[in-house]
C-alpha positions as a Markdown table, in Angstrom:
| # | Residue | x | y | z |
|---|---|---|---|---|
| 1 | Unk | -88.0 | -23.2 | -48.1 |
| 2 | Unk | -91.8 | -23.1 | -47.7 |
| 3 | Unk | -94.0 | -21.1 | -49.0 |
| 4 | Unk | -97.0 | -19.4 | -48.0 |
| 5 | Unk | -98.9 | -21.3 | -49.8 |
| 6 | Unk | -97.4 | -24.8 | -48.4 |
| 7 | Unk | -97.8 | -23.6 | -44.7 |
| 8 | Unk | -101.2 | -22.9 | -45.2 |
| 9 | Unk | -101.9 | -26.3 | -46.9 |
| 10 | Unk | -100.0 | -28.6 | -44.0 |
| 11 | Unk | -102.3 | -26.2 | -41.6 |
| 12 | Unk | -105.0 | -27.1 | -43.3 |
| 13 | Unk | -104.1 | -30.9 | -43.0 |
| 14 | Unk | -103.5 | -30.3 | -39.5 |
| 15 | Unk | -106.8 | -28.5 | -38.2 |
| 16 | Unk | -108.7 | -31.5 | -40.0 |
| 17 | Unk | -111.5 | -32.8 | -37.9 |
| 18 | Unk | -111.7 | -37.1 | -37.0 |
| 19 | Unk | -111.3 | -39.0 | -41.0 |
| 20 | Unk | -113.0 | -42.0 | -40.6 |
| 21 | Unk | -112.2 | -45.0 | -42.4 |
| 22 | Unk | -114.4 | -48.1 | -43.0 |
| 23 | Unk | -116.2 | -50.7 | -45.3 |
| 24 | Unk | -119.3 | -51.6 | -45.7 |
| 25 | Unk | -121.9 | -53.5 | -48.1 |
| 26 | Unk | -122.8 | -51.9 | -51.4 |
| 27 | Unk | -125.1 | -53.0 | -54.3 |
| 28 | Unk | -125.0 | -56.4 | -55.0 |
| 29 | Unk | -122.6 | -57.4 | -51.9 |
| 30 | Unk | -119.8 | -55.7 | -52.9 |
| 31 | Unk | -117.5 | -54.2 | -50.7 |
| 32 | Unk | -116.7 | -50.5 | -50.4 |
| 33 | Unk | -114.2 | -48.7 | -48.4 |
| 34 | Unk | -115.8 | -45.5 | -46.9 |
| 35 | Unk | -113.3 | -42.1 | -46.2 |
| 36 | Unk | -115.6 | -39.7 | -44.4 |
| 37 | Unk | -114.3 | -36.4 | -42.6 |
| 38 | Unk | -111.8 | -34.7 | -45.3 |
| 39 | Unk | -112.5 | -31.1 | -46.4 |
| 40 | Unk | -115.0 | -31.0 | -49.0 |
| 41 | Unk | -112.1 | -28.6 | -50.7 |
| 42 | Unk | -109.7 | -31.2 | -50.9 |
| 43 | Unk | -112.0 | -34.7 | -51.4 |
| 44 | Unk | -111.7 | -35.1 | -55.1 |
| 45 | Unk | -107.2 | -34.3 | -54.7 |
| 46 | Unk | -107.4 | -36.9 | -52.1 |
| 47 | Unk | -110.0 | -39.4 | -53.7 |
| 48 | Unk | -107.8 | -39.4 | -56.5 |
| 49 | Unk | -104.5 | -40.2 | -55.3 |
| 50 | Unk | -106.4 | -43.3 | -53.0 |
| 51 | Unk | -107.6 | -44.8 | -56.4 |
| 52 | Unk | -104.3 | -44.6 | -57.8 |
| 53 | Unk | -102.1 | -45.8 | -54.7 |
| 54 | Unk | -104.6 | -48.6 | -54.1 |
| 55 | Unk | -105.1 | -49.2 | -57.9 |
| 56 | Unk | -109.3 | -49.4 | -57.7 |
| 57 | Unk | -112.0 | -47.3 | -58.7 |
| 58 | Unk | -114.2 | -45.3 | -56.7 |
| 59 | Unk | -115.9 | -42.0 | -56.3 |
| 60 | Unk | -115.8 | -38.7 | -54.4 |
| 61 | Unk | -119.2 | -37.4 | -53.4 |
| 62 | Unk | -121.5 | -36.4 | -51.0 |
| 63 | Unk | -118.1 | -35.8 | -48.8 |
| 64 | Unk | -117.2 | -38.8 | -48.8 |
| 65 | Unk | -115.0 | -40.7 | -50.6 |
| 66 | Unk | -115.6 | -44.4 | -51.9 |
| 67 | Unk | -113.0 | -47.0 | -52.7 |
| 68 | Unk | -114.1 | -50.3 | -54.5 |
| 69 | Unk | -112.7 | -53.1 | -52.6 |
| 70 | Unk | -111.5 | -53.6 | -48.9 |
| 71 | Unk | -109.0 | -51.7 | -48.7 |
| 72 | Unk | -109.4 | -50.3 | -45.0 |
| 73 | Unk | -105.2 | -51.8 | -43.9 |
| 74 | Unk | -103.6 | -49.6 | -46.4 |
| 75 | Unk | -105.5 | -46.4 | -46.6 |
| 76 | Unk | -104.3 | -44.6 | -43.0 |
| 77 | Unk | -100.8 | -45.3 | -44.0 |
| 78 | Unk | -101.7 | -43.4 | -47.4 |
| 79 | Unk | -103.6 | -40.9 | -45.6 |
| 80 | Unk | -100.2 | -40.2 | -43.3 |
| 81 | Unk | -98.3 | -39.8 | -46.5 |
| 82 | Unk | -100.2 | -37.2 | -47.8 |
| 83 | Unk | -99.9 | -35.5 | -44.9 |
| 84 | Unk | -102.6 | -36.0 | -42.7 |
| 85 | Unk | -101.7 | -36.5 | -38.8 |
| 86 | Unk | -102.2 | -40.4 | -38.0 |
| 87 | Unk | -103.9 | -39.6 | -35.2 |
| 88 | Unk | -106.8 | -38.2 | -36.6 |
| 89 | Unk | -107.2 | -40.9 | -38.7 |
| 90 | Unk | -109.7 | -43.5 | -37.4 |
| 91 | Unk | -109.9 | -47.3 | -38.9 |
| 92 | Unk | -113.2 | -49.5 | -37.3 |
């Protein structure tokens, strides 16, 4: 049975606006994967179970969350898992 509080959170998930998903260059050439578009009240949930499904480090910040490594394949399929609809998820 779901509660309140569950309904409210897959809503949530839901209503979420375009997540964008993509890598770019960081300091020294390094290569980041960049998650933008997840509520600022649930980045640092989310930027924490990305670091430990995709075993890297990265950061939460700025509403945005930053994942060492190319890791742009695996992280919409994540992203589903947790509950966010694939459809909002956007991988360039």
């Amino acid at each position: 049975m779901i509660t309140d509080l569950c309904a409210c959170e897959i809503l949530d998930k839901e209503e979420v606006t375009k997540i964008r998903v993509y890598v770019t260059k960081a300091k020294f050439r390094k290569l980041v994967t960049v998650v933008e578009g997840i509520d600022k009240n649930r980045l640092a949930e989310a930027a924490k179970s990305l670091k430990n499904a995709l075993a890297c480090g990265g950061s939460a910040k700025e509403g945005a969350i930053v994942l060492q490594g190319n890791h742009k394949k695996k992280v919409k399929e994540i992203l589903v898992k947790m509950g966010y609809p694939g459809e909002n998820i956007e991988v360039e």
